[in-house]
C-alpha positions, 0 to 999 in steps of 0.5 A: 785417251777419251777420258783425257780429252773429255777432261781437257774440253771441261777443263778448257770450258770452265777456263772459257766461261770464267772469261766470260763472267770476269768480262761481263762482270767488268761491263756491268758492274757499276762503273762508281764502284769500279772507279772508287773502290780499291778492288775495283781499280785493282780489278781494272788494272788487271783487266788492263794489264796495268796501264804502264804505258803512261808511267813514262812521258814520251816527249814530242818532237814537232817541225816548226816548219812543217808543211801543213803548218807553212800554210797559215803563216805570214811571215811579213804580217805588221799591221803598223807597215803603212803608219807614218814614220816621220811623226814625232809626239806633239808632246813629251813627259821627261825626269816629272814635267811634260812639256810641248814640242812646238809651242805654237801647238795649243795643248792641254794635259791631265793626270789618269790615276789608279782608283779600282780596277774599273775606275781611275781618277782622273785629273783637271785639265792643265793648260800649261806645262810642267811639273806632274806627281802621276805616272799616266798623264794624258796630252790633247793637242788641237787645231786652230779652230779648237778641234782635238787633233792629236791625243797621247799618253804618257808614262813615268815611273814615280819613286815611292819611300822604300817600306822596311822589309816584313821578311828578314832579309839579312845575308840576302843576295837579292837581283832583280828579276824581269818577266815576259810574258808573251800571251799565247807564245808556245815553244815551236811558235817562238822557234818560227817567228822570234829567231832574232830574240832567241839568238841573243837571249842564248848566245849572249844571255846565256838562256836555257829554254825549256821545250816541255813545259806544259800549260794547267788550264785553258786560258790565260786565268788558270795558268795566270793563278798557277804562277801567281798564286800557286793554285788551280782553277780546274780539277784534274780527272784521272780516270785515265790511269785509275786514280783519283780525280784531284778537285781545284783549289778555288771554285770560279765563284771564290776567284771571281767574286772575292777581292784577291788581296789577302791571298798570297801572291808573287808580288806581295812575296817580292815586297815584303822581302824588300823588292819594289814590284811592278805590273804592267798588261795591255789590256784594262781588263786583264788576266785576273778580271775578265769578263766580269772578276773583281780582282784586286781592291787596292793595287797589288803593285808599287807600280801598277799601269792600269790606269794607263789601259782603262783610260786608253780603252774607257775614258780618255777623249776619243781622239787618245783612243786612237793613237794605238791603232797604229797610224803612229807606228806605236802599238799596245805593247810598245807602252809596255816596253816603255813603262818596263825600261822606265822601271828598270831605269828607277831607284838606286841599284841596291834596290830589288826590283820585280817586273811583271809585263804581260802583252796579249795583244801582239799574238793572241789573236794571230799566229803570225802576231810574233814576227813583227816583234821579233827585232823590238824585243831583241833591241830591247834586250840589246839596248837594256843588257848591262841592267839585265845582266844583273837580273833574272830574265823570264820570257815566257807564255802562257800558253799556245794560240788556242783558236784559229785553223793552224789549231787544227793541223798536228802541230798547232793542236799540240802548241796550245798547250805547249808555252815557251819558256826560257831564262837567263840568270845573272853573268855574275852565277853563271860560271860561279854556280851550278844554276845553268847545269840543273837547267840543262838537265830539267829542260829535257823533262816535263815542266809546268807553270808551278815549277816556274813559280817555284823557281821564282820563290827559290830565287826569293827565298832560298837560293838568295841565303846560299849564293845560289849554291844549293842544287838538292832537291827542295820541296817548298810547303804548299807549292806544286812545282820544284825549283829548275834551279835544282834537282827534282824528285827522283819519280818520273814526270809525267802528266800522272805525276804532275798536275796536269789535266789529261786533255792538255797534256803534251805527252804523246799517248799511243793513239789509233785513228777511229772512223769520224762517220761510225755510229760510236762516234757520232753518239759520243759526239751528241753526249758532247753537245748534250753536256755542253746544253746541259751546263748552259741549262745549269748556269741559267743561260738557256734563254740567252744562248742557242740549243746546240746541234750536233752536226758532225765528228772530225775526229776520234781518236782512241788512247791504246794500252788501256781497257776502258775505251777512252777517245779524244773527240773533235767535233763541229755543231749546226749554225751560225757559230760553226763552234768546234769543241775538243773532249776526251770521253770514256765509252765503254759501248755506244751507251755508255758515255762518259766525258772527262775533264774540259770540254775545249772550245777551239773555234774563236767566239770573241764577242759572239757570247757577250750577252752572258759574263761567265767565262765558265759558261762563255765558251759554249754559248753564242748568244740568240742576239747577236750586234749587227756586226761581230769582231771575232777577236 
């Protein structure tokens, strides 16, 4: 017996040891190693007991309504309540001649055409009425003692000849296809304040929304490049399941500071198949050129409205500069209503047409900006139904609202990255084919922007040889995504499978809150503000921006099924900039920190950051000279 128990405690003591050495030798072995080599990541998944848990996307489910989200809105928010409702234009632009109402009114007018991103050409002044051959055309009215009282401008869609088709396009079944994008519009943001715009786009349109499309960068560029291009801007760490991390396809530099025409884009796909294209955004800047990218050398539309923009914004008089502000009841996107109608109104209906409208102004500042639009766009789409039954239909974002206190509720922290998404297809398909059927079914799983660019190319180039019959699934060379039109692989879709970084992903990971006054976190959140200085440091912007100082953890969140200790940390830094910063890191003790992916800034910076242009670096910064008075917009 003695003999038995004495082997049994040896026995019991070797097997205690062994875990001993096997955790040890988990800690120090080099953490390169254990990343990069096959047996080490077989090592940890054992370790981890094969982290399972994130081959399966367990979709969240959030109340629109919830109290603590109930608290930042404001339901009757319409910063144009007070305009004037009985003005009329002094001036009209109607079938290519402009003309003044009252032609006692002395009024002169010019035409603000396209010369580069940043430069229009802008026209003589015409003192008499008449025939115009530009789109945007600027009208100036003045009193009797000659002093600017009235500025206004116009738009006009100007046929172009119709280019022969680069593609072929024989057999075609070609339709028109309307895009919507509503910056910072997340899917329970739309749900809240665009219940009128909804109830017709899915009970008359017959739309299919889809609740889990989640966004692939931070801003407006990244998710922009996704839909446009096909390509990434941020590289994807994948530390969290043990794989490779997936570098982007362009650097910042190639992006930024290379003209983007020989890429292939969507508009340039649509027109060499025929399509007449047209983009507008209300912003002179816009998504490919802020703050400081050269974007495009010729237009990358038929129609493109950005002269309209930087003459509103950069050189128009003063007195057209502020005609937008609302005192006329007219705002930045009810331009962009009127340039897409006219549009749509133009050319014969064997003519295809693809229509961008990118409107940034109405809620990418305000999380009560959608209200106020909610009746408009269901008026738009009531008024202009007969055109758009015949068209594909997008509404969409591009992502949630990103700054602001609602972010940091359950809810508004989980919209962000979140867009809405849905579309109608044409009255004639929807009983004919089995489009509205694959949709319903891809609507209940994870979707991203390249799937949407990849529905966009399935209407272009395949569904249209097919009668928009073909629902096997369709994997398009060199894309990301796969058509909603189809079905999709049969793998899971999860934020592992998909390209999706981890610090946006809308899955819902088993998390457990952690002590935000603990030493582990308060060091986690100085490795945090150490990276961020460290990057400024690199961009060569130590003297422009201010040292950032950790001064406390919000937050921390540990992820659960796994070994490796990997946190979600919210954390604020001293000073004026009150800046909040969001990171997922991987601490294996107190020193051993390790961050992962982006580091989010969620507090608004707006022009706090302007004495530098890398929108790489801008989120960190808050310049040591500060204008006297800062717009946080």
């Amino acid at each position: 017996m003695w003999l038995f128990s004495s082997k049994r405690f040896k026995l019991l003591k070797t097997i205690a040891l062994l875990i001993v050495f096997i955790y040890l030798l988990y800690l120090y072995l080099p953490y390169d190693w254990l990343k990069r080599t096959k047996i080490g990541v077989q090592f940890r998944q054992w370790m981890a007991g094969d982290a399972v848990f994130y081959n399966t996307c367990h979709r969240p489910k959030y109340d629109p309504w919830n109290e603590e989200m109930l608290e930042h809105i404001d339901m009757n928010f319409n910063p144009v309540s007070n305009c004037d409702k009985t003005f009329k234009p002094f001036t009209k632009l109607e079938n290519g001649h402009w003309s003044i109402v009252d032609e006692k009114t002395k009024c002169r007018a010019r035409c603000q055409r396209y010369k580069g991103e940043r430069e229009n050409d802008i026209g003589d002044w015409m003192d008499k009425a008449g025939p115009v051959d530009c789109e945007i055309l600027e009208t100036v009215c003045s009193n009797e003692t000659h002093k600017d009282m009235y500025g206004f401008l116009h738009s006009q869609i100007i046929e172009t000849p119709l280019d022969p088709p680069k593609k072929n396009i024989s057999g075609m079944q070609q339709f028109d296809v309307v895009v919507i994008l509503l910056d910072s519009l997340s899917y329970t943001q739309a749900v809240r304040s665009l219940p009128s715009t909804r109830s017709f786009f899915k009970s008359h349109m017959e739309a299919i929304e889809f609740p889990y499309l989640n966004k692939v960068g931070e801003n407006s560029r990244p998710n922009s490049v996704a839909l446009w291009y096909g390509k990434s801007l941020e590289s994807i760490d994948r530390s969290l399941y043990d794989e490779e991390s997936i570098d982007e396809d362009w650097k910042h530099e190639y992006f930024c500071y290379e003209f983007k025409d020989n890429e292939t884009h969507l508009f340039k796909e649509f027109h060499e198949h025929g399509y007449k294209t047209m983009l507008a955004e209300d912003w002179a800047e816009g998504s490919a050129n802020w703050p400081d990218c050269v974007g495009f050398k010729n237009p990358p539309t038929d129609h493109y409205m950005r002269p309209f923009q930087y003459a509103y914004e950069k050189v128009a008089e003063n007195i057209t500069k502020k005609h937008l502000e609302g005192h006329l009841c007219r705002e930045y996107h009810h331009t962009l209503f009127d340039y897409l109608e006219q549009f749509q109104n133009s050319y014969t209906d064997n003519v295809p047409k693809f229509s961008w409208f990118w409107s940034a102004h109405i809620g990418h500042d305000d999380e009560n900006g959608f209200f106020r639009v909610d009746r408009e766009l269901q008026q738009y789409l009531f008024k202009n139904r007969k055109k758009l039954e015949n068209s594909f239909v997008f509404i969409l974002g591009d992502h949630g609202l990103r700054f602001g206190d609602q972010t940091e509720t359950t809810t508004g922290s989980f919209e962000k990255n979140n867009p809405y998404l849905g579309i109608s297809i044409p009255k004639e398909l929807r009983d004919s084919t089995d489009l509205l059927k694959m949709m319903e079914m891809n609507a209940k799983d994870l979707q991203t922007h390249y799937d949407t660019r990849a529905t966009f190319l399935d209407i272009l180039k395949y569904q249209s040889k097919s009668g928009f019959l073909e629902t096997e699934t369709l994997d398009i060379p060199e894309e990301k995504g796969h058509s909603l039109f189809r079905h999709q692989p049969n793998s899971t879709r999860t934020c592992r499978t998909l390209p999706i970084p981890t610090e946006y992903c809308i899955c819902q990971f088993d998390i457990v809150e952690e002590d935000s006054t603990s030493s582990l976190a308060e060091n986690i959140g100085k490795a945090v503000i150490d990276s961020i200085n460290s990057k400024l440091k690199q961009g060569g912007f130590e003297d422009k921006c201010t040292v950032m100082e950790f001064e406390k953890t919000l937050s921390l969140k540990k992820f659960k099924n796994t070994f490796d200790g990997f946190y979600s940390i919210n954390l604020k830094v001293k000073g004026e900039s009150g800046a909040t910063f969001k990171a997922n890191v991987e601490a294996k003790n107190m020193f051993s920190i390790i961050i992962h992916g982006t580091i989010e800034r969620t507090s608004i910076y707006g022009r706090t950051a302007d004495c530098i242009k890398s929108e790489v670096h801008r989120p960190f910064c808050y310049c040591r000279e500060q204008p006297k008075k800062v717009s946080f917009l």
